[in-house]
N, C-alpha and C positions, 0 to 999 in steps of 0.2 A: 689345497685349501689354505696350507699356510702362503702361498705364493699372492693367493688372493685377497688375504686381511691382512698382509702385511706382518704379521709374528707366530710364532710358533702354534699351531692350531693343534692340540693337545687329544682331541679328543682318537684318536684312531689309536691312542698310548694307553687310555686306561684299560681295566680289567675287564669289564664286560662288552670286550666288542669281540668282530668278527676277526680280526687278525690273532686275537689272542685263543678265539676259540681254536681256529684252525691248526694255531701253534700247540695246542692240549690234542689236539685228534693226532697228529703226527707224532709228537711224542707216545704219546699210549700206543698209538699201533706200533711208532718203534721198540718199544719195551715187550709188548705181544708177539712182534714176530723176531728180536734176540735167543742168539742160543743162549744157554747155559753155558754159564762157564764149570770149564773143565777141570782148572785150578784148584783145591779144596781151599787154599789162603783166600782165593777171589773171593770163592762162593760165602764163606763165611762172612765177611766183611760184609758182600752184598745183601744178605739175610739180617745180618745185623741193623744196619741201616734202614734196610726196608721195617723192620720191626720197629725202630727207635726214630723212624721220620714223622710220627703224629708228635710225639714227645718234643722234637728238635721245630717243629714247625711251632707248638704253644711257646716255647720259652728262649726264640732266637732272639725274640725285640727286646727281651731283657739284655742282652747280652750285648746286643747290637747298642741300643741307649748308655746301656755305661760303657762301651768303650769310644762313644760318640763323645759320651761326657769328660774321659779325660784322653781326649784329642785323638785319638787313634780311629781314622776316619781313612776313606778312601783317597781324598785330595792329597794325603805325602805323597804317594807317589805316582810315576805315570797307570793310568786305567787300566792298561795290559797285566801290570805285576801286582797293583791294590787290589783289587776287585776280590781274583783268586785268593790272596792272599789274606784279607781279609774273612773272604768265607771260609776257608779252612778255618782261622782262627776262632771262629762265630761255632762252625761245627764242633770240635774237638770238645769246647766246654759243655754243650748240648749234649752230648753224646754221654761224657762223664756225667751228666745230673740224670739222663738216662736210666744207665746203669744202676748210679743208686735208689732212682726209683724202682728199679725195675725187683729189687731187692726186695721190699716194701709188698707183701701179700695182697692186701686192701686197694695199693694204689694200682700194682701188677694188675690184678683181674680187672681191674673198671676201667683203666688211665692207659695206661701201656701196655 
């Protein structure tokens, strides 16, 4: 498509198509048929995570936005080492406001 109008034809990128579903079905079954880890360090962390990923999903584009706003963007570096390294950065703080909410009686039972 993009060969035939000439520029980037966008539409096969957004969220609601079939490449993106197909990419959601594969994931899920990959997570469905993973073993457990055996680790108890793993397991916690994966527990953790798993419990504090609605939390880190509402309040990443805060995070993401200001550190857009003072320049700390994926473009410093090559795509291979920003990307990660940004999302780590992006997680760590999500994760900490997590936490504290998770403190939070009211916010724990309805929120996180």
């Amino acid at each position: 498509m993009s060969l035939k109008y000439g520029v980037l034809y966008e539409h096969f990128l957004e969220g609601m198509t079939v490449g993106v579903m197909l990419m959601a079905v594969g994931l899920f079954g990959l997570c469905v048929t993973a073993k457990e880890p055996r680790i108890n360090a793993v397991k916690s962390v994966v527990v953790t995570l798993s419990k504090a990923s609605f939390c880190i999903y509402l309040i990443h584009i805060f995070f993401l936005s200001t550190f857009t706003k003072h320049g700390f963007t994926v473009d410093l570096l090559p795509c291979a080492v920003s990307i990660p390294h940004v999302s780590l950065c992006i997680v760590f703080p999500c994760l900490c406001v997590y936490l504290i909410l998770s403190k939070i009686p009211l916010v724990r039972k309805w929120l996180v």
